[in-house]
N, CA, C and O atoms as CSV, one atom per row, in Angstrom:
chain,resi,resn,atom,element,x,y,z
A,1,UNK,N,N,8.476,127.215,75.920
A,1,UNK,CA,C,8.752,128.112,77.024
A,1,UNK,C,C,10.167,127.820,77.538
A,1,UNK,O,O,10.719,126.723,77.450
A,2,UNK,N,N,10.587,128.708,77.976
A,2,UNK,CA,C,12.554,128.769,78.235
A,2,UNK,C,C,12.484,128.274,79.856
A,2,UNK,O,O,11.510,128.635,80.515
A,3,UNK,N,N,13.238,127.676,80.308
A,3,UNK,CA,C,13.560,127.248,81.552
A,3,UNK,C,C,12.833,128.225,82.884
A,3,UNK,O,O,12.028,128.002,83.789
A,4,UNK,N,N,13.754,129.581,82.330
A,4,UNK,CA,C,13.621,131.000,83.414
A,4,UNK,C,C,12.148,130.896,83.175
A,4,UNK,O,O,11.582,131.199,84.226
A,5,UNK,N,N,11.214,130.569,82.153
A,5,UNK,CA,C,9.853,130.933,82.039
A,5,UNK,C,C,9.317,129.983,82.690
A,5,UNK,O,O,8.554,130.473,83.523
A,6,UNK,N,N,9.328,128.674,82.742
A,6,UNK,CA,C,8.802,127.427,83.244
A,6,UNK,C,C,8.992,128.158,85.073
A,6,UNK,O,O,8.085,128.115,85.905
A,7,UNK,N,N,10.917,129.010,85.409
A,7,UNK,CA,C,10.760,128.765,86.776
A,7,UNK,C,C,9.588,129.839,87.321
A,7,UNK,O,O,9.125,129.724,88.455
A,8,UNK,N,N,9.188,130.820,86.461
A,8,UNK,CA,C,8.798,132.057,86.939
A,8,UNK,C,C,6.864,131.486,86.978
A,8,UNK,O,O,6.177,131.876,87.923
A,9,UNK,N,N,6.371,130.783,86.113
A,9,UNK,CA,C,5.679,130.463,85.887
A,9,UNK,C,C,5.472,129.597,87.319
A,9,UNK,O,O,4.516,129.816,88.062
A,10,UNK,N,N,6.416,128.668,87.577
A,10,UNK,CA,C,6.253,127.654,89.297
A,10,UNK,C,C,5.839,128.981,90.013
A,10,UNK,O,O,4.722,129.237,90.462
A,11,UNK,N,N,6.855,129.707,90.032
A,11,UNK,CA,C,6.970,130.383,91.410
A,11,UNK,C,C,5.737,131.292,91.271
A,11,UNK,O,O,5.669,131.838,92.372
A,12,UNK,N,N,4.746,131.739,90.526
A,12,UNK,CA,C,3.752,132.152,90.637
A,12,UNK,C,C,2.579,131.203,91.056
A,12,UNK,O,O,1.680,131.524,91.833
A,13,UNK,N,N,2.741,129.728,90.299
A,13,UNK,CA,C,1.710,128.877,91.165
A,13,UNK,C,C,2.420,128.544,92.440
A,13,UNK,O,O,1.568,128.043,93.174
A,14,UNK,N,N,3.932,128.595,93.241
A,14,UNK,CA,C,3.901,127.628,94.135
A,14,UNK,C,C,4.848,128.626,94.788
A,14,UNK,O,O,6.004,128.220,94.913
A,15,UNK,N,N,4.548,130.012,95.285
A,15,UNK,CA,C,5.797,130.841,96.204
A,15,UNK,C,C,6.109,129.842,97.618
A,15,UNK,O,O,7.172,130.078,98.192
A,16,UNK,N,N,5.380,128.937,98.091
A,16,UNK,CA,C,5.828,128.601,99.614
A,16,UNK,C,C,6.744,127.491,99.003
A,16,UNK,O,O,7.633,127.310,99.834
A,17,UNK,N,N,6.873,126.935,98.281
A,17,UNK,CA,C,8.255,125.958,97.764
A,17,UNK,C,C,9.360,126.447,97.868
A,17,UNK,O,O,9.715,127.550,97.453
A,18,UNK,N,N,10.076,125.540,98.517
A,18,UNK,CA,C,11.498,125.844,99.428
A,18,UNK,C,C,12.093,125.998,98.174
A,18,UNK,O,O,12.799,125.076,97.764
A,19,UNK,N,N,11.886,127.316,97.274
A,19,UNK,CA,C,13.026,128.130,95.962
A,19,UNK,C,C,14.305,127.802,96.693
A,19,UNK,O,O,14.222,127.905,97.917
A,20,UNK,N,N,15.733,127.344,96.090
A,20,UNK,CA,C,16.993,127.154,96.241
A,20,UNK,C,C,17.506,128.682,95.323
A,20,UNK,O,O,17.374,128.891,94.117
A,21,UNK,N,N,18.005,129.432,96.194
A,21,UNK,CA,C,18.456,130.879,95.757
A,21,UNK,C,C,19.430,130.590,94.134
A,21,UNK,O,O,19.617,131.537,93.370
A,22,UNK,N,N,19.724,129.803,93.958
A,22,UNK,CA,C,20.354,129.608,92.898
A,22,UNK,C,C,19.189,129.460,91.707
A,22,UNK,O,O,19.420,129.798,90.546
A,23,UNK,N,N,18.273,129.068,92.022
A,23,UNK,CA,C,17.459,128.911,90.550
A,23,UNK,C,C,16.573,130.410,90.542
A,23,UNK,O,O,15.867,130.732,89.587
A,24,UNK,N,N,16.734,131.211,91.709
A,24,UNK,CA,C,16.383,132.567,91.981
A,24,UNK,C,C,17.277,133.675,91.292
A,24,UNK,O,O,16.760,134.658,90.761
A,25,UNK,N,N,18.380,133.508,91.321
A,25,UNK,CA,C,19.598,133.976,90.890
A,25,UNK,C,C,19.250,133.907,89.274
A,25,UNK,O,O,18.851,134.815,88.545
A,26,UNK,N,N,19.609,132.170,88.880
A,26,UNK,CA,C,19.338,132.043,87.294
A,26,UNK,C,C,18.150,132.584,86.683
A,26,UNK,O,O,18.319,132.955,85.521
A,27,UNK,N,N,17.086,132.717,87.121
A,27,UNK,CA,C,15.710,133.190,86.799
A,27,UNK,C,C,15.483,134.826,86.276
A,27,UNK,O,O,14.788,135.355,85.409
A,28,UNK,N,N,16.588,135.374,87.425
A,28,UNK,CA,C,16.711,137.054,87.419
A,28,UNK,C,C,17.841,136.976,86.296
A,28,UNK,O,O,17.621,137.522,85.215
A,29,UNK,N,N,18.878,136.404,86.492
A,29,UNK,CA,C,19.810,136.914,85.085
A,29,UNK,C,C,19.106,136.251,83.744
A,29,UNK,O,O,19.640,136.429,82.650
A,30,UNK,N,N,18.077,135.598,83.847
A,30,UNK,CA,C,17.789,135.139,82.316
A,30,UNK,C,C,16.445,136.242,81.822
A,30,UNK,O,O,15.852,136.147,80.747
A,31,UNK,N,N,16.154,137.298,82.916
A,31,UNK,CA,C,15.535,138.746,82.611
A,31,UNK,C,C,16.088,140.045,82.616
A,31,UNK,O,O,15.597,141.153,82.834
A,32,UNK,N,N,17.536,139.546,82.243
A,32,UNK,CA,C,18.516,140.667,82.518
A,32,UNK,C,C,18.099,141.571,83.795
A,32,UNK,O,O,18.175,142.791,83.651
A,33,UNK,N,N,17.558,140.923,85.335
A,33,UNK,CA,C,17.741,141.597,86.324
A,33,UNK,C,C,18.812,141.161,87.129
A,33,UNK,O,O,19.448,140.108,87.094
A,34,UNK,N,N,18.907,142.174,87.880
A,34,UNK,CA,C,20.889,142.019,88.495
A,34,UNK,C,C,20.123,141.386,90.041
A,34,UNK,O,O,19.153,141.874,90.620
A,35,UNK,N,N,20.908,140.192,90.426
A,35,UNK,CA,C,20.587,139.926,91.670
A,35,UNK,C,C,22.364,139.444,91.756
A,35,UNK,O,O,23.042,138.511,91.325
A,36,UNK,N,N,22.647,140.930,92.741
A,36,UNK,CA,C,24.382,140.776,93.551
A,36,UNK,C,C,24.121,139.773,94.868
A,36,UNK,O,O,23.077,139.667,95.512
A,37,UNK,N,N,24.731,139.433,94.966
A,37,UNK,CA,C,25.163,138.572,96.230
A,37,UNK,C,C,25.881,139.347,97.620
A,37,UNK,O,O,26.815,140.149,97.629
A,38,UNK,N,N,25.076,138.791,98.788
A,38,UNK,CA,C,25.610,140.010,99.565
A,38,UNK,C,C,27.192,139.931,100.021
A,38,UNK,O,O,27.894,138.924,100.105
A,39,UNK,N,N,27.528,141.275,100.285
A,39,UNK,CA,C,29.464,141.612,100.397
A,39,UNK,C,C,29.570,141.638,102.059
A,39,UNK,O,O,29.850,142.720,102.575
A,40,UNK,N,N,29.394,140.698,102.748
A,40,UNK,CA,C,29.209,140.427,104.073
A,40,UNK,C,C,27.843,140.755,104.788
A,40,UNK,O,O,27.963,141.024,105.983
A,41,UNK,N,N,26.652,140.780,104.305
A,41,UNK,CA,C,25.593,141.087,104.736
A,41,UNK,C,C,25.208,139.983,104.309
A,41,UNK,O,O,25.954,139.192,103.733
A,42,UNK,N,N,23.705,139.744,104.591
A,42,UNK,CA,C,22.679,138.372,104.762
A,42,UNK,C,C,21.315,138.404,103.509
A,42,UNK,O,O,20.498,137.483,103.482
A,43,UNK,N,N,21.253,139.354,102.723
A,43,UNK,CA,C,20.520,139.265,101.674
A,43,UNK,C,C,21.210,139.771,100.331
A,43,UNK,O,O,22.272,140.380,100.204
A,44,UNK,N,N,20.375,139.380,99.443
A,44,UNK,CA,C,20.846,139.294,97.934
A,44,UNK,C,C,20.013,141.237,97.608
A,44,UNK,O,O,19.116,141.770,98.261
A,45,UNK,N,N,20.587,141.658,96.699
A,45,UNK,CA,C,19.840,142.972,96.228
A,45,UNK,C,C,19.506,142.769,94.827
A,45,UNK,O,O,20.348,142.197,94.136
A,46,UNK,N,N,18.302,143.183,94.243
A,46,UNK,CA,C,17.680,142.788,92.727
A,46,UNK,C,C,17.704,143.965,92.602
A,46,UNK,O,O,17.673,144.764,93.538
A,47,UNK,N,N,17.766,144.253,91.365
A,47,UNK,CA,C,17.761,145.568,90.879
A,47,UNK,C,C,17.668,145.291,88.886
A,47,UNK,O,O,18.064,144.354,88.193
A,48,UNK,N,N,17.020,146.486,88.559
A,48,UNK,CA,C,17.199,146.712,87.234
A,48,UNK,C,C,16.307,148.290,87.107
A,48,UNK,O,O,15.667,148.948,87.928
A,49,UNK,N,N,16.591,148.451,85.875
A,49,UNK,CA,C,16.763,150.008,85.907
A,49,UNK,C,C,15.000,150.234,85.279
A,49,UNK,O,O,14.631,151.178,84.582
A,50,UNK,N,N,14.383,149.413,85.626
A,50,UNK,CA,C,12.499,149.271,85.777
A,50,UNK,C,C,12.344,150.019,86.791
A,50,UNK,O,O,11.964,151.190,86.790
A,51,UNK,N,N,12.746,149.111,88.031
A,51,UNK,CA,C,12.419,149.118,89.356
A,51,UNK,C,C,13.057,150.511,89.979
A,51,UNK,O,O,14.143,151.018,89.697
A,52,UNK,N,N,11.911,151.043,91.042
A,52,UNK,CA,C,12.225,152.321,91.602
A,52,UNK,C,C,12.274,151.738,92.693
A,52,UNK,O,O,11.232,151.288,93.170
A,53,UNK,N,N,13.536,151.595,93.383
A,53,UNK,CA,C,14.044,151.081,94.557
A,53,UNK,C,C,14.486,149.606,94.549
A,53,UNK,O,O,14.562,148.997,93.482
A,54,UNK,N,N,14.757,149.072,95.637
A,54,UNK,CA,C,15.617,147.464,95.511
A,54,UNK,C,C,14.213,146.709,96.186
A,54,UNK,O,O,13.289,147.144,96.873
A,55,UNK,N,N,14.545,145.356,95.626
A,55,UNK,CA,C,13.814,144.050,96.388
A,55,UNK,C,C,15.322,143.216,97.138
A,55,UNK,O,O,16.234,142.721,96.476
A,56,UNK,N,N,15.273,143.237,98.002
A,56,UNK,CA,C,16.156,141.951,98.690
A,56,UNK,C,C,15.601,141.066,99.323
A,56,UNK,O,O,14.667,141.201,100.113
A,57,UNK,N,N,16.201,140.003,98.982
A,57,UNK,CA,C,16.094,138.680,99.494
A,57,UNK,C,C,17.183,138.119,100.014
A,57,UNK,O,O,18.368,138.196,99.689
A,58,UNK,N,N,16.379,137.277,101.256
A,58,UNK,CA,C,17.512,136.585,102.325
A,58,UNK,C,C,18.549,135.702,101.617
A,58,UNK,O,O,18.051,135.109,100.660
A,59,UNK,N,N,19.694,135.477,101.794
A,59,UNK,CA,C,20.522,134.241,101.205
A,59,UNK,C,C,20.340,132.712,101.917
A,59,UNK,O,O,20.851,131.652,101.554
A,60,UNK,N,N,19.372,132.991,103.132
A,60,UNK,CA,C,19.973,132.047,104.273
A,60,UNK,C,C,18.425,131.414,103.340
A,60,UNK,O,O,17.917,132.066,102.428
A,61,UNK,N,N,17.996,130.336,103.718
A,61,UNK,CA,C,16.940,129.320,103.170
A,61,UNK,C,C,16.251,129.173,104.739
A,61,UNK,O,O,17.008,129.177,105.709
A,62,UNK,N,N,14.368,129.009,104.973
A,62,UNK,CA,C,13.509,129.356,103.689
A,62,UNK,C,C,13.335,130.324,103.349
A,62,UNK,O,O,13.182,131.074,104.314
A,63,UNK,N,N,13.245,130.890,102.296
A,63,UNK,CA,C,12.494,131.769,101.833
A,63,UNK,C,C,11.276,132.194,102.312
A,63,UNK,O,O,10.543,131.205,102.309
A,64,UNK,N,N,10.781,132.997,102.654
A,64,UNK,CA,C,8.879,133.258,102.474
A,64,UNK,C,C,8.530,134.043,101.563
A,64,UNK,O,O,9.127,134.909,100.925
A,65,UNK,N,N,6.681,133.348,101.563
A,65,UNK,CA,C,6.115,133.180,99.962
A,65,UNK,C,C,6.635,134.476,99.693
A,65,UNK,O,O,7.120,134.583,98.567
A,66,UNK,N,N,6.681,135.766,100.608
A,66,UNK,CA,C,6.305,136.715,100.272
A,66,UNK,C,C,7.534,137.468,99.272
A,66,UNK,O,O,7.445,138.264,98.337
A,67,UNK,N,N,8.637,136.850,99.908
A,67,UNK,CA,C,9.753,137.380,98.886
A,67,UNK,C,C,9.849,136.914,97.259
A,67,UNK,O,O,10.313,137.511,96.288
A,68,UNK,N,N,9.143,135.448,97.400
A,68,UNK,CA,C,8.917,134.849,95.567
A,68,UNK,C,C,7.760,135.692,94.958
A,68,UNK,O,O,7.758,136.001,93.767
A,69,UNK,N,N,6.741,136.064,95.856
A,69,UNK,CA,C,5.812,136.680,95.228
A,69,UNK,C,C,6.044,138.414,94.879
A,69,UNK,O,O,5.305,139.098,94.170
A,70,UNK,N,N,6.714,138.660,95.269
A,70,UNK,CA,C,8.042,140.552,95.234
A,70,UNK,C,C,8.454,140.130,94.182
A,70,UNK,O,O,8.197,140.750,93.150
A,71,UNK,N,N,9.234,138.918,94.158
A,71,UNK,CA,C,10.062,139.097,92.772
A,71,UNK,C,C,9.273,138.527,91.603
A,71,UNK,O,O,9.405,139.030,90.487
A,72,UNK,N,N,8.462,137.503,91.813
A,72,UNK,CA,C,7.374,137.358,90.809
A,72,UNK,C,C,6.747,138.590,89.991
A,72,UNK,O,O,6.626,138.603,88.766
A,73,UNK,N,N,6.372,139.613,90.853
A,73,UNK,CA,C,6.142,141.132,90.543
A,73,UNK,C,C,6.646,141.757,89.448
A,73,UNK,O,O,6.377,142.330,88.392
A,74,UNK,N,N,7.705,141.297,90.356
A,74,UNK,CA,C,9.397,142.442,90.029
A,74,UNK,C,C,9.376,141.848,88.423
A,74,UNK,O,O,9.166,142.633,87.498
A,75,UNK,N,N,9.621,140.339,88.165
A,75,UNK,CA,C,9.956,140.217,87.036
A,75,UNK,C,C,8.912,139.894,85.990
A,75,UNK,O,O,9.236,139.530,84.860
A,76,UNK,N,N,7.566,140.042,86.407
A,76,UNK,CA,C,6.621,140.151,85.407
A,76,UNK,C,C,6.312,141.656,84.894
A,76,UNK,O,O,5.936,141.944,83.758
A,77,UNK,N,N,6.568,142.635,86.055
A,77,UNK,CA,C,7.075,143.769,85.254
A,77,UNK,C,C,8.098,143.968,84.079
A,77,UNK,O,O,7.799,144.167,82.902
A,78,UNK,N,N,9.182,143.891,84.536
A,78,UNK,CA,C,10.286,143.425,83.912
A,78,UNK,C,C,10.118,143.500,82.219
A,78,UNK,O,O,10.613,144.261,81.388
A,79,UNK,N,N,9.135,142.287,82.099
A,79,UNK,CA,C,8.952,141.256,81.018
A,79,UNK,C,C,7.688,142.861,80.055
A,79,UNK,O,O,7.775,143.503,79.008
A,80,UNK,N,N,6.708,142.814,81.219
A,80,UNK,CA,C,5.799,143.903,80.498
A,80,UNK,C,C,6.406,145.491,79.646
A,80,UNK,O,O,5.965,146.162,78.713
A,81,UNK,N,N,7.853,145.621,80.725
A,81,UNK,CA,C,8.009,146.551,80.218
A,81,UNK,C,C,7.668,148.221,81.497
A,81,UNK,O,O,7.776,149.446,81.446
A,82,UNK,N,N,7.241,147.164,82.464
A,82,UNK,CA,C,6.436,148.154,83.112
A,82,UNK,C,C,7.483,148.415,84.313
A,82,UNK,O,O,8.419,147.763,84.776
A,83,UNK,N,N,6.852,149.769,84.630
A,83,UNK,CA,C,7.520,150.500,86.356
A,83,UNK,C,C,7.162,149.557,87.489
A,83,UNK,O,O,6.089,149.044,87.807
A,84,UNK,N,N,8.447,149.477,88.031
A,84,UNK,CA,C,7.662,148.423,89.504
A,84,UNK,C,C,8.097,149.329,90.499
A,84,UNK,O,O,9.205,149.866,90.526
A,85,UNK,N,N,6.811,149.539,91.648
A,85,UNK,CA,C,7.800,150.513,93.143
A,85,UNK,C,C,7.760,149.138,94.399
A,85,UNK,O,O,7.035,148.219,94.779
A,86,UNK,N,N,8.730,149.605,94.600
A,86,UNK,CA,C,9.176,148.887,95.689
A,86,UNK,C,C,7.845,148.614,97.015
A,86,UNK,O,O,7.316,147.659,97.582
A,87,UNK,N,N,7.762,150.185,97.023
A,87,UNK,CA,C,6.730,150.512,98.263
A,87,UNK,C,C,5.222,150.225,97.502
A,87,UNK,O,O,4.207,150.779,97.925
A,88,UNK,N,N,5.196,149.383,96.439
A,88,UNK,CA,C,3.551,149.719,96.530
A,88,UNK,C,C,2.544,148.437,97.245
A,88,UNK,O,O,3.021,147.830,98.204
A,89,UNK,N,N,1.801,148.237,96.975
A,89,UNK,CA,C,1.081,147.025,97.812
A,89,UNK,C,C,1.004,145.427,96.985
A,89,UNK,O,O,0.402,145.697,95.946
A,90,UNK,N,N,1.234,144.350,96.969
A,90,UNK,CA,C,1.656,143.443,95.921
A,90,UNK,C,C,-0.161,143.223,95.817
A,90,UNK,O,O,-1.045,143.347,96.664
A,91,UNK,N,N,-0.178,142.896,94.558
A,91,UNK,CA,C,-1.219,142.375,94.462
A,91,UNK,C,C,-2.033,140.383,94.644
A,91,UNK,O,O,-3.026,139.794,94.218
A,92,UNK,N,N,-0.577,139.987,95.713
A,92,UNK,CA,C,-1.024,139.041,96.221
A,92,UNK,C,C,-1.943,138.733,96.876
A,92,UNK,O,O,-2.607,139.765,96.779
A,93,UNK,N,N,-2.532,138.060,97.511
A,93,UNK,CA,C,-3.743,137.962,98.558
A,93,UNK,C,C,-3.354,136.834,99.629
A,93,UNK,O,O,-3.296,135.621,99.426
A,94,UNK,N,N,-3.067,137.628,100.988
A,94,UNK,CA,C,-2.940,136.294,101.760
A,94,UNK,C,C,-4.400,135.936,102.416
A,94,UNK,O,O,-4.543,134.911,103.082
């Protein structure tokens, strides 16, 4: 299993772990998803041409679960091949 797989694999068992946006960053470019860095604003924008609409995430640290578990989504779609909407309901469970 490749690094990006080992991180995607954590972050599905462990979203409340204080993720360091940088191994968030590396994770999305090693699924060819685009995570820009914000141009004077306070969150990051993910995008790839799957996804119908954006996921952003804060730059500032912690994270919550809920944004690892969006992009957990985001990039197990990704991987499937499949449509992700922004607006739909995650199939997390709090």
């Amino acid at each position: 299993m490749s690094r990006a797989g080992k991180h995607l694999a954590e972050m599905r068992r462990s979203p409340e772990k204080d993720w360091p946006i940088c191994e968030i960053i590396e994770t999305c470019g090693a699924y060819g998803v685009r995570c820009v860095a914000p141009a004077g604003g306070s969150h990051y924008v993910v995008s790839h041409h799957l996804i119908d609409g954006l996921l952003t995430i804060p730059s500032k640290r912690p994270l919550k679960p809920l944004h690892v578990m969006l992009l957990v989504e985001l990039l197990e779609a990704v991987v499937e091949g499949k449509k992700w909407y922004a607006a739909t309901k995650s199939s997390f469970s709090f």
